[in-house]
GUVEXBA-688496 format. One record per residue (C-alpha): residue in three letters; x, z, y. Coordinates in Angstrom, 1 decimal. Last residue first. Layout:
% GUVEXBA-688496
["ala", [X, Z, Y]]
...
***
This chain:
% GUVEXBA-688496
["unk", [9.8, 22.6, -11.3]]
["unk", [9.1, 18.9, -12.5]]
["unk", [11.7, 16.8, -13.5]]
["unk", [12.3, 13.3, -12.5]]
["unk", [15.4, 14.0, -10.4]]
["unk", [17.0, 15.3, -14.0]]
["unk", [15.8, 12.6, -15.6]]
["unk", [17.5, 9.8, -13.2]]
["unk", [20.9, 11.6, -12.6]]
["unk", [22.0, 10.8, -9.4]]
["unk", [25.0, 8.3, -8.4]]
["unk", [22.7, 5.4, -8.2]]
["unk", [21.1, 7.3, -5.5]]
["unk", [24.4, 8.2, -3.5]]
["unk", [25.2, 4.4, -4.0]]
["unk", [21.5, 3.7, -2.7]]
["unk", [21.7, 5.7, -0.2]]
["unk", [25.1, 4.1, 1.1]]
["unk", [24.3, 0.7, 0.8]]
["unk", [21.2, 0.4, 3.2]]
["unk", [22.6, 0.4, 6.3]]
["unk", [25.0, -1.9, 5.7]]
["unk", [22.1, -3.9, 4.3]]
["unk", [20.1, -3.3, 7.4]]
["unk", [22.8, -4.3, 9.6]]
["unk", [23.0, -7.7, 7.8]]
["unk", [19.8, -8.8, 7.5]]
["unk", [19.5, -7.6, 11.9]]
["unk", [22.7, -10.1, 12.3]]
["unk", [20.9, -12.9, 10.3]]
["unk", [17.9, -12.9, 12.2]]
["unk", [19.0, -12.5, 15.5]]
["unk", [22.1, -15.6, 14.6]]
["unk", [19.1, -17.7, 13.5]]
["unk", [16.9, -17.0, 16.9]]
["unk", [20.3, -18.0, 18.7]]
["unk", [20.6, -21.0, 17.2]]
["unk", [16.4, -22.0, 17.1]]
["unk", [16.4, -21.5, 20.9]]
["unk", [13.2, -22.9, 21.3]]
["unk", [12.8, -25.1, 24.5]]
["unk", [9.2, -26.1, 26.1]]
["unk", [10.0, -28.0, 28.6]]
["unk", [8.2, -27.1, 32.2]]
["unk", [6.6, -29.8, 33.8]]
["unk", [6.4, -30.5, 37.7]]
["unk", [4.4, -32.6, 39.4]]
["unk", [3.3, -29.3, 41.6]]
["unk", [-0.9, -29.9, 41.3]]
["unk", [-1.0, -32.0, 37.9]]
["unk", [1.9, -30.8, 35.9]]
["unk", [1.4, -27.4, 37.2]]
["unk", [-1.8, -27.2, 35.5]]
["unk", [-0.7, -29.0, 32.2]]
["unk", [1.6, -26.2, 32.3]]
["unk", [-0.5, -23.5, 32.5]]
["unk", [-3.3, -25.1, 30.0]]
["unk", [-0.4, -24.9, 27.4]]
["unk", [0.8, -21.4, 28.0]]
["unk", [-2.7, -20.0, 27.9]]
["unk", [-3.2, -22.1, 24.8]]
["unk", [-0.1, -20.3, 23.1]]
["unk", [-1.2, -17.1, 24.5]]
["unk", [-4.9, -17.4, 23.0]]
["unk", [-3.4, -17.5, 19.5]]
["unk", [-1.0, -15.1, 19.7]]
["unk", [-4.1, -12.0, 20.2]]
["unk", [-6.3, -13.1, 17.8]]
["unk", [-3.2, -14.2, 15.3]]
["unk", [-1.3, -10.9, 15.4]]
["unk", [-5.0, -8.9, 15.0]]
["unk", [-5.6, -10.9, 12.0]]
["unk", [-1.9, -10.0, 10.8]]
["unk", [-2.5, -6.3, 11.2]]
["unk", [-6.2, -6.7, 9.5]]
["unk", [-4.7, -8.1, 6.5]]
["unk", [-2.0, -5.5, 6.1]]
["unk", [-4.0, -2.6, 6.6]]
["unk", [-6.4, -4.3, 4.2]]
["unk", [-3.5, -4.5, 1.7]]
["unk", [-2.9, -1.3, 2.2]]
["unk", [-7.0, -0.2, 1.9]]
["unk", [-6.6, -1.7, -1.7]]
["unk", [-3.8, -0.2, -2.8]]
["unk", [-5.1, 3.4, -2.3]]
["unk", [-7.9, 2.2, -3.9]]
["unk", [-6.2, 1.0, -6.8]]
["unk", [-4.1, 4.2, -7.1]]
["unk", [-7.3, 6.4, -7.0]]
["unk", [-8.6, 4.5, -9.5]]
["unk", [-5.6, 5.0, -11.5]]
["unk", [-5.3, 8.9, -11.0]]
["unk", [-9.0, 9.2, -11.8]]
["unk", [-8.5, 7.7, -15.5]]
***
């Protein structure tokens, strides 16, 4: 059938999209983290000084969780509207 190799193709060059975006994340990450690294072994050994590292895994938690719950909110009406509609009747071609 042409509609399912046209859907399989269609899939395909998504999950390319997808691939390439998170090879582009990690080419251009990558080289920041080592960046970061060589800078402060750098001023370790001219200024004596070393900068800590520090993760703020509370606050990156708190982000995370606030963001889950906004889009749920967010996300509760349409689908109560949605679950409100008649499925066959929304299916129909005019």
């Amino acid at each position: 059938r042409p509609d399912a190799i046209v859907g399989s193709i269609s899939r395909m060059r998504e999950m390319l999209e997808h691939d390439l975006r998170r090879g582009v994340t990690l080419i251009t990450w990558a080289p920041t983290f080592a960046l970061a690294r060589f800078a402060n072994a750098i001023s370790l050994s001219v200024a004596g000084v070393e900068v800590p590292w520090i993760i703020p895994w509370g606050t990156i938690v708190k982000a995370v969780l606030v963001t889950l719950s906004v889009c749920v909110c967010a996300a509760i009406q349409p689908a109560r509207t949605a679950a409100k509609d008649n499925v066959l009747e929304a299916l129909q071609v005019e």
